[in-house]
C-alpha positions in Angstrom: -15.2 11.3 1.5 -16.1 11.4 -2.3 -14.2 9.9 -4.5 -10.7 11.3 -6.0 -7.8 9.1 -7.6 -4.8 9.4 -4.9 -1.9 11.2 -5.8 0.8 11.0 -2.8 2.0 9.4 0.3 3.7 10.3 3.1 5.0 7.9 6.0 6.8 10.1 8.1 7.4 7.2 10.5 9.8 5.0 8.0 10.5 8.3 6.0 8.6 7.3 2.9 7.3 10.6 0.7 5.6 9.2 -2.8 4.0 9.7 -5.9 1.2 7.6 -6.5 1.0 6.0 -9.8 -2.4 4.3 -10.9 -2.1 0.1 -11.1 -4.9 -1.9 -12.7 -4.9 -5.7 -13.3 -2.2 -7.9 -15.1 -3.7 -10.3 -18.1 -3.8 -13.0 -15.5 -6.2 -11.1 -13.3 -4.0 -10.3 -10.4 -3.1 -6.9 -9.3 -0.4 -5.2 -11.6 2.6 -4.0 -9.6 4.8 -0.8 -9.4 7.8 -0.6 -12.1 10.8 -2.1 -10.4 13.5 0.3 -11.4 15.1 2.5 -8.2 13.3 5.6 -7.6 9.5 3.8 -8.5 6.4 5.4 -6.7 4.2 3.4 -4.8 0.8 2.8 -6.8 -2.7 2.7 -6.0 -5.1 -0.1 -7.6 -7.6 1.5 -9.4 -10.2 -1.2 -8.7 -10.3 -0.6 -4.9 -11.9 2.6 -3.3 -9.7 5.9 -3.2 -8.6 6.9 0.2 -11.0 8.0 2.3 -13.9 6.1 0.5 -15.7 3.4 2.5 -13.7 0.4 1.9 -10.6 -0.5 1.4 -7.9 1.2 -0.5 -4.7 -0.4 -1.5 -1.7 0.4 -2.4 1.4 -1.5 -3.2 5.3 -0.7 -3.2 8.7 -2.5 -3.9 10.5 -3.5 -0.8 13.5 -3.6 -3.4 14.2 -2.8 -6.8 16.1 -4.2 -9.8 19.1 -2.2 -9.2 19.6 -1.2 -5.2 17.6 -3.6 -2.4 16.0 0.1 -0.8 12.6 0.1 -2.8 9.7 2.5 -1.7 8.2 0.2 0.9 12.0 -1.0 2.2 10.8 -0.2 5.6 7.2 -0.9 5.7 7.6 -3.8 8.5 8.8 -0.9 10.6 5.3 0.2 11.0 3.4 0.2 14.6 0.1 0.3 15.0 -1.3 3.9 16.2 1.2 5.2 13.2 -0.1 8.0 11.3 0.5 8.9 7.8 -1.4 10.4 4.9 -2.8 10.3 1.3 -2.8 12.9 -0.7 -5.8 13.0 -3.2 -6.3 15.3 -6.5 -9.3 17.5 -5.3 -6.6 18.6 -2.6 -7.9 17.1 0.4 -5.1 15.0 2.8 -6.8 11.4 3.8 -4.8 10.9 7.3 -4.7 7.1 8.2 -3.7 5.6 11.7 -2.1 1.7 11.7 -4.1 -0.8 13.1 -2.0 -4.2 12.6 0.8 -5.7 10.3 0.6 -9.1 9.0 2.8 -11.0 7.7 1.3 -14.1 5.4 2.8 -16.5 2.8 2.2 -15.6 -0.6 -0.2 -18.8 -1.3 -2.3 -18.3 2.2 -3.0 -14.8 0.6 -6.2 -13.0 2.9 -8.0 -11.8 -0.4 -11.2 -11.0 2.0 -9.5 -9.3 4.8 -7.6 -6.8 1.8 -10.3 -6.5 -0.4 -13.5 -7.2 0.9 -16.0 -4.5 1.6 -15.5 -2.9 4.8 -17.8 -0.7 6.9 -15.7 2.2 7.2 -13.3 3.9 5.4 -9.9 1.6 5.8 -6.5 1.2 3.9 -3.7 -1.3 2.8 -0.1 -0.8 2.5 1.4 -4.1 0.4 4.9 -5.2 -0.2 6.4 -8.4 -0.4 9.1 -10.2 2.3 11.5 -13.2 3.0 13.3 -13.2 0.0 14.8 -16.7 -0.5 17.9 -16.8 -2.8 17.1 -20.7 -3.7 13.9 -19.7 -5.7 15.0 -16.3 -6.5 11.5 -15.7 -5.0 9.6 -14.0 -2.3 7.6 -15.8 0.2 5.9 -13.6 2.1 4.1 -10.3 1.7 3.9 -7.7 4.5 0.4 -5.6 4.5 -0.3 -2.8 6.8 -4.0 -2.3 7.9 -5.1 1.0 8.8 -8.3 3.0 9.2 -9.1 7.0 8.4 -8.9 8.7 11.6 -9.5 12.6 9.5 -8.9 15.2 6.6 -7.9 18.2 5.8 -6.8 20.7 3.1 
């Protein structure tokens, strides 16, 4: 598919329906995350391919928020592979992506390659973070959903 900045997704499998907001970097170079107030979209990093380009697209969520512990992606490690769910993308087309795996890694045993790198099809990454531990005030873990485009529509 050509390129078109993402504007919505839909998980009807963990009931998640989002606005997509567009993330860039932080000053440190990492990825910039969502706002963390309740209600925040999900956003899409605007230095990976847009859904349904070859590569990978990612996009990242709050499992919690600064105010309630339900964020966007609360339910993300609910996931199975074979799930389906969609972007929607501004030219109006629907990118519909099926799971493929979870994983579950430590924060500093990150897989940059395996999220970033090139890929030879068009694929996608669902990111939130996991295993919060209240003696660092910190999460550990992030969860990421891998997942390939299986078709489109209007």
């Amino acid at each position: 598919m050509p390129a078109s900045k993402p504007t919505r997704l839909d998980i009807p499998s963990i009931g998640v329906s989002t606005d997509l907001i567009d993330l860039g970097r932080q000053d440190d170079g990492s990825v910039a995350v969502p706002p963390g107030e309740a209600g925040s979209p999900a956003g899409w990093y605007d230095g990976s391919p847009t859904p349904g380009q070859q590569g990978p697209a990612v996009i990242l969520g709050h499992v919690n928020t600064t105010t309630i512990p339900e964020g966007v992606f609360f339910r993300l490690h609910e996931m199975k592979p074979g799930d389906q769910f969609s972007v929607t993308r501004a030219d109006g087309r629907v990118a519909v992506f099926q799971v493929d795996r979870l994983q579950s890694v430590r924060k500093d045993t990150f897989p940059t390659l395996q999220v970033y790198g090139n890929t030879s099809r068009s694929e996608i990454r669902l990111i939130t973070c996991g295993d919060y531990q209240a003696s660092s005030d910190r999460w550990e873990e992030n969860t990421i959903v891998f997942g390939h485009l299986i078709g489109s529509h209007r």
